[in-house]
N, C-alpha and C positions, 0 to 999 in steps of 0.2 A: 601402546600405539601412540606415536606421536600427531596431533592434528594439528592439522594448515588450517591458520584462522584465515577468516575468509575476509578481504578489507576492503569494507563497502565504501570507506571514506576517500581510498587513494581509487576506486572505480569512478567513482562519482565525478571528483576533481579531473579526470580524464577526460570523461563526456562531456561533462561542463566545457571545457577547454576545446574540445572539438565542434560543438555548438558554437563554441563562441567565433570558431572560425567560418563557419557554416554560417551565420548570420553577417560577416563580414564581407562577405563573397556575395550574398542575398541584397546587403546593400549597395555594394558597386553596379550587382548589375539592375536593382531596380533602383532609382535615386526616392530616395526619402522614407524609401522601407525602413520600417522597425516592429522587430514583433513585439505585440500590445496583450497582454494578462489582467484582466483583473477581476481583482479575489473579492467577495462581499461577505463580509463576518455581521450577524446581527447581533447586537448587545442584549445583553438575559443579565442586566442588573435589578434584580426584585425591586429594591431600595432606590430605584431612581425616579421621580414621577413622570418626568418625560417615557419612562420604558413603561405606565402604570397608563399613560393616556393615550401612549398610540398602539397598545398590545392588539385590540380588536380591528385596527388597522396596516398591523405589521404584512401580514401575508399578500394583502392587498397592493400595498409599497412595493414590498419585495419583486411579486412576480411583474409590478411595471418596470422597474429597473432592470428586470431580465429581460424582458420584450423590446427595453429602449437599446441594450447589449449588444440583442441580438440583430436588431438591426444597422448597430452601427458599425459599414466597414471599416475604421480602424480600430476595433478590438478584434483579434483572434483568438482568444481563448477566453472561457467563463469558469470561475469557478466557486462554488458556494463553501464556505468556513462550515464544514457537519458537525455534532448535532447542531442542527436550529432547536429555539424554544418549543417546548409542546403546543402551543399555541396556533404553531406553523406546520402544513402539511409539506412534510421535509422530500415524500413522491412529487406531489403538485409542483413544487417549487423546480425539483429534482425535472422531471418531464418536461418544463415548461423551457430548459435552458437547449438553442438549437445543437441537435447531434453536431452537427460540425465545425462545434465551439466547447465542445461536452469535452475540456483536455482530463477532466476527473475521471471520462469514462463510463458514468452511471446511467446514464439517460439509459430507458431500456433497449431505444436502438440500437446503442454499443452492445450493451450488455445480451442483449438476444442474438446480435452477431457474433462475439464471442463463443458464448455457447455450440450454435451450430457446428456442424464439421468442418463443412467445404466455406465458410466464409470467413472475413476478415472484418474485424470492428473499424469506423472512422477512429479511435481513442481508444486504447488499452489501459485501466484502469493504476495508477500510477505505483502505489506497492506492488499488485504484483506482477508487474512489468518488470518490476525492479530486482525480484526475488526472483525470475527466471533468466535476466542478465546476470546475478551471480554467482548461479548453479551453473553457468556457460564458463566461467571461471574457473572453474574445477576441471572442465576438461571430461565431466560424466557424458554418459550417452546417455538421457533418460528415458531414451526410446527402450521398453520393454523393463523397465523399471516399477518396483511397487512404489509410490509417494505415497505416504501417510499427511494430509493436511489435518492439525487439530482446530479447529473453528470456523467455523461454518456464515461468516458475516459477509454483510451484502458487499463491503469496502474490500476486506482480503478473503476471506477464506474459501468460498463461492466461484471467484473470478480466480483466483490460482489454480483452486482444480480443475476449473475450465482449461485453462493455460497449456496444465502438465497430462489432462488426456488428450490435448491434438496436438500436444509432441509424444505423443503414444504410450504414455507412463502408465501403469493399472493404479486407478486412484482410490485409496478409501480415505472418506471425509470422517472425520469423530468429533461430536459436540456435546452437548450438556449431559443428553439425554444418553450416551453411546456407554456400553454395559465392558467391561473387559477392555477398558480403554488400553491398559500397560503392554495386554498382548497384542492388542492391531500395531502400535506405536512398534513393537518387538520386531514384526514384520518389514519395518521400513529400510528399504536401500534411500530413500530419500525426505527426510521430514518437515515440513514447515508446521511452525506452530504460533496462531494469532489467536488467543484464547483472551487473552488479559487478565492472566495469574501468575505475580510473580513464582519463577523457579517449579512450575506447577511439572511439568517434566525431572524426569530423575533419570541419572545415567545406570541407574540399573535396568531401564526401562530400555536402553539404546542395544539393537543387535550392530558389534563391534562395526568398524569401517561407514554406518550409514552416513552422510551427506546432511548436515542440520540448519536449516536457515530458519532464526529466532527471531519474530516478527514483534514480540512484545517490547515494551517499554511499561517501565511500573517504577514505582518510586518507594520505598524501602526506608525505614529509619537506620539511619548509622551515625553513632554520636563521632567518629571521627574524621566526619565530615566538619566543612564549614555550615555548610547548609542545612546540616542535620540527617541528611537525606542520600542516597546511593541510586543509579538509575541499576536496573535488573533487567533480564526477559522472562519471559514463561519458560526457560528450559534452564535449567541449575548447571550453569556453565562449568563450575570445578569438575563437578562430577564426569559430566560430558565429556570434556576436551579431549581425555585420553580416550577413548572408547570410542568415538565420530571419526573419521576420516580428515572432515574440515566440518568449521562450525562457525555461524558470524557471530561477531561480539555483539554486547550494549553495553553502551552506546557505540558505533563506527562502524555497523553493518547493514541492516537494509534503511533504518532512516535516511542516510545521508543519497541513498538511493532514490528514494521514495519524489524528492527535490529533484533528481537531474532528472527523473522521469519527465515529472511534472514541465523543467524548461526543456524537454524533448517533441513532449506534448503538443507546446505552444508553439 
């Protein structure tokens, strides 16, 4: 069987492109509009003393700088750099930023809306937003569909099977703990997998024709690199390609996604 890779990079550059008209349009008709993003990454250099004297006062900072965000109306969208340092309650910080600036989606308002049946989140968490725009790609009907998601994290794996059962999909989640992992994955007409192990899937694992979107990114030694290094996903793409239907690549498939989400978001 031949697989349709699935190309997150020329999706992306599309939306981007259409955005960018959509904001062009936003500004004629409202003068001095622009839409405003900003991202807050905190520095976790151990070795820094500046990071040694305000650590008992990081969380403190932090969650003013959200409150100053969130009320300022020219920013529309907030978004925190995750992990923060342990130091920092990354919920606290996470809750404190207003849902209707939340373009990450986390805040549990989103995220409780989400879930529900009958309702719609202010923010669709930006991966897997992005992983159900390129399943739309394919041309599947996931209504009445098994999805297999492997990973079960608060960022993707959680919020995509949210996703894929109110488009009616039967979803089984598999994580750490999940016994006969090879045979649920077996099961899949549809599989996402955000685990964070390289090549951790094997295409013997794949029932032929399923739908693969490989959410991982891992870095790999490969001396015939420059870098030393090779990007991978959690699903061992040789193996796969023939046996899948269609399958994203890495690097060029749902990261480049994960971005036009985010300026969709905002």
């Amino acid at each position: 069987m031949s697989s349709t890779i699935i190309d997150g990079k020329k999706l992306a550059e599309s939306i981007r492109s259409s955005l960018s008209l959509r904001v062009d349009e936003m500004k004629a008709k409202f003068d001095g509009f622009a839409p405003h993003l900003t991202i807050i990454q905190v520095g976790t250099r151990e070795d820094s003393s500046v990071y040694v004297r305000m650590k008992q006062q990081a969380a403190e900072k932090l969650l003013q700088i959200v409150d100053d965000l969130n009320s300022d109306p020219t920013v529309h969208g907030i978004l925190i750099q995750l992990p923060l340092p342990e130091s920092i309650d990354e919920k606290e910080v996470t809750e404190a930023i207003n849902p209707e600036k939340d373009v990450d989606g986390f805040h549990s308002g989103n995220i409780g809306q989400l879930s529900k049946k009958d309702t719609t989140p202010l923010f669709t968490p930006c991966t897997p937003k992005g992983v159900i725009e390129l399943l739309k790609t394919t041309g599947v009907e996931i209504s009445g569909k098994i999805a297999v998601v492997v990973g079960r994290s608060n960022i993707v794996g959680m919020p995509v099977a949210a996703l894929l059962q109110k488009a009616d999909a039967t979803v089984i989640v598999c994580h750490s703990k999940t016994k006969n992992i090879e045979t649920l994955v077996k099961q899949a007409d549809i599989l996402v997998v955000a685990i964070g192990k390289a090549n951790f899937v094997q295409g013997s694992w794949l029932k032929p024709g399923v739908i693969v979107i490989d959410v991982g990114t891992n870095a790999v030694p490969d001396s015939t690199k420059k870098s030393g290094i090779k990007w991978v996903g959690d699903v061992d793409f040789e193996s796969s390609k023939n046996i899948s239907s269609a399958i994203t690549p890495v690097p060029g498939g749902v990261g480049p996604m994960t971005v036009a989400m985010l300026l969709e978001n905002t």
